[in-house]
C-alpha positions in Angstrom: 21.7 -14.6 28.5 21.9 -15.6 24.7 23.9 -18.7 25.9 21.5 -20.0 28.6 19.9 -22.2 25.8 22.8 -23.8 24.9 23.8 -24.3 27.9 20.4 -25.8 29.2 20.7 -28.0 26.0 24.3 -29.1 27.0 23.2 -29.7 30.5 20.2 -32.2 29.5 22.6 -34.5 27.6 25.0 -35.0 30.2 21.5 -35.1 32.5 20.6 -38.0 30.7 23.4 -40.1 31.1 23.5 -39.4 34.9 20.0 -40.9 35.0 21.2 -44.0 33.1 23.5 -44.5 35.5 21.5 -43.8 38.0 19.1 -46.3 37.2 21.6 -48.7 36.0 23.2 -48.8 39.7 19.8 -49.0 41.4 19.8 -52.4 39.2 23.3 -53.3 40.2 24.5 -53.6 36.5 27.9 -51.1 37.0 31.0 -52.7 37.3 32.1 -53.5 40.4 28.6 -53.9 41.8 27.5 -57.2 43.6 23.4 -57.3 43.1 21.4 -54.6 43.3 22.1 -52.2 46.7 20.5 -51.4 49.4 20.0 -48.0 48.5 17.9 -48.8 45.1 15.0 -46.7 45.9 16.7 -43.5 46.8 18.9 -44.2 43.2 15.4 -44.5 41.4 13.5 -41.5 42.9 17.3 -39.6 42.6 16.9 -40.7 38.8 13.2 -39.5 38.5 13.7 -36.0 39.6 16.5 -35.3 37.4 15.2 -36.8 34.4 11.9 -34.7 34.9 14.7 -31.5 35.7 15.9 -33.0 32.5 13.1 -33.0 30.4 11.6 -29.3 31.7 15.2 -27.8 30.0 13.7 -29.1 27.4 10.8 -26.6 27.4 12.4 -23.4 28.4 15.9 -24.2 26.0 13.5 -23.2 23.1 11.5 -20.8 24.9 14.5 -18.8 26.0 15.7 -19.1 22.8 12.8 -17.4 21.0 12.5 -14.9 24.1 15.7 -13.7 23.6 16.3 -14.2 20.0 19.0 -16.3 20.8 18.6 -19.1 18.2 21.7 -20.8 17.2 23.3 -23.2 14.7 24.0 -25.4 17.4 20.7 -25.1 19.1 19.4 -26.4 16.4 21.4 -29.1 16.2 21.9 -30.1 19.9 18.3 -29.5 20.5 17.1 -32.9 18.8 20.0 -35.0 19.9 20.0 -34.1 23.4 16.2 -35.1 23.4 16.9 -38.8 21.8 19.9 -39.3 24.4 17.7 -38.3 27.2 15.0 -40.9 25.9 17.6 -43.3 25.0 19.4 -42.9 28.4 16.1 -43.7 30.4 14.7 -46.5 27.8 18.1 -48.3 28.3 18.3 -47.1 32.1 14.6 -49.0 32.8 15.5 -52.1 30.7 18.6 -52.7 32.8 16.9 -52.1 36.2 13.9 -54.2 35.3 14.7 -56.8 32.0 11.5 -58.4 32.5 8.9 -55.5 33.1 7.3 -53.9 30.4 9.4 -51.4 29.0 11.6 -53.9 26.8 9.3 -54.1 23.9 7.9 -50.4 23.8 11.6 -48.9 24.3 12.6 -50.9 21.3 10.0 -49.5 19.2 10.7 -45.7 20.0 14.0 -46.2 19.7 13.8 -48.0 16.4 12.2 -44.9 15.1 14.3 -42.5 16.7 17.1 -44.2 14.8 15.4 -44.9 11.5 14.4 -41.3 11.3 17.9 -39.5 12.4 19.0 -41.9 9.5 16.2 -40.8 7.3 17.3 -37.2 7.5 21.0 -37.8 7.1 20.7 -39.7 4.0 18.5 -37.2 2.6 20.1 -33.8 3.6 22.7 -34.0 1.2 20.1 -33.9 -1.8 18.8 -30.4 0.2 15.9 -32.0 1.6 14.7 -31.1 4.6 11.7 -32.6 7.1 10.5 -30.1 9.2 9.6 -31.3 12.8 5.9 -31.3 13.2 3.4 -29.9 16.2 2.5 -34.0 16.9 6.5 -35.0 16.8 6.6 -32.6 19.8 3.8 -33.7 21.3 5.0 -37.4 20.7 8.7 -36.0 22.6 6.6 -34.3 25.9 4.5 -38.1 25.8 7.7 -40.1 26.0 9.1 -37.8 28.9 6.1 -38.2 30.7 5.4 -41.8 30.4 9.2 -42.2 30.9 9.4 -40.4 33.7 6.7 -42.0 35.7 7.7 -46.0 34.7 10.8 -45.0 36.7 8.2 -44.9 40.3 6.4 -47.2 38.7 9.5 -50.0 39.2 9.0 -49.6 43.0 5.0 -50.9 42.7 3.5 -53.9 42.5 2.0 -54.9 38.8 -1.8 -53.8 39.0 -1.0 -50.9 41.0 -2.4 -47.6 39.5 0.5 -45.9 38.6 2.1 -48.9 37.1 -1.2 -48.6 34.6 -0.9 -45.4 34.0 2.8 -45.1 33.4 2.3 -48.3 31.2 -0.6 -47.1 29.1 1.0 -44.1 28.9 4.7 -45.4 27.4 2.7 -47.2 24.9 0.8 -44.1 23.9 4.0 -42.5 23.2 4.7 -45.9 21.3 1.7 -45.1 19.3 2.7 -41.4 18.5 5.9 -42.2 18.0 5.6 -44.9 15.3 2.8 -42.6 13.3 5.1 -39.5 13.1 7.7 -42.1 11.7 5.3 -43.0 9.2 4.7 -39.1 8.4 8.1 -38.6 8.2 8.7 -41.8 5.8 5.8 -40.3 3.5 7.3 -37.0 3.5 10.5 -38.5 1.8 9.1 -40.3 -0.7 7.5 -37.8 -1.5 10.3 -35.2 -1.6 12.7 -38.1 -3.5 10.0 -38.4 -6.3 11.5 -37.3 -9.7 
């Protein structure tokens, strides 16, 4: 039972890239492909369900953990990265089924932070500093799934369409979050670098 964390960790990394190539093939982009095929929706609506089977791991991987005292080194270190490359997987995933629809622009932006701050904290653990993860960084995480989750749908509707809205409004939300707890984060090492 102490593994099952891991394990659900693990499983949402390899997860996520199934659902960029999921979503990739719905688009036709993998090698070997000739334009998009005819199965597209079925890919899309495979690659919803398990990036939402995805992102619910990440819920009970930590509450396991606690429940069962089972935190681990590499719980803690898995934990984070399997969140970005389930973000990172769908982000890239949506851009290559639909270049021209919104998610371009916004994806950029949360994964510019996700990279700028993973850097952030690498150059700085060395000196002993730590940044601990806030309550609105996880709150900015379960808004990204969400919104993420639903553009995927969303790709099968006409612009205008109440879900496209809401799956739109929604990503840039998590656009909004994620940028501001890159900002607290930013502060947080200046001010820990100070002399």
């Amino acid at each position: 039972m102490k593994a099952l964390p891991n394990i659900l960790t693990v499983s949402r990394i390899l997860l996520g890239a199934l659902v960029f190539f999921l979503l990739a093939g719905a688009g036709g982009a993998l090698p070997g492909q000739e334009g998009q095929p005819t199965s597209y929706v079925a890919l899309i609506w495979a690659s919803c369900l398990i990036f939402i089977v995805a992102a619910v791991t990440d819920y009970f991987d930590g509450w396991l953990a606690r429940k069962f005292e089972a935190t681990s080194p590499w719980g803690a270190v898995l934990d984070p990265i399997a969140d970005k490359i389930a973000v990172t997987a769908a982000i890239l995933g949506l851009i290559v089924l639909a270049p021209r629809g919104v998610v371009p622009l916004p994806g950029f932006l949360i994964l510019f932070r996700e990279v700028f701050v993973s850097g952030l904290r690498e150059g700085i653990a060395p000196r002993g500093i730590k940044i601990p993860v806030t309550k609105l960084a996880k709150w900015k995480t379960t808004v990204q799934l969400v919104a993420l989750a639903l553009e995927m749908p969303a790709t099968l509707m006409p612009y205008g369409s109440p879900v496209r809205i809401a799956a739109d409004l929604l990503l840039w939300l998590a656009v909004i979050l994620t940028l501001w707890t890159g900002i607290e984060y930013l502060r947080g090492a200046i001010k820990a670098l100070r002399p």
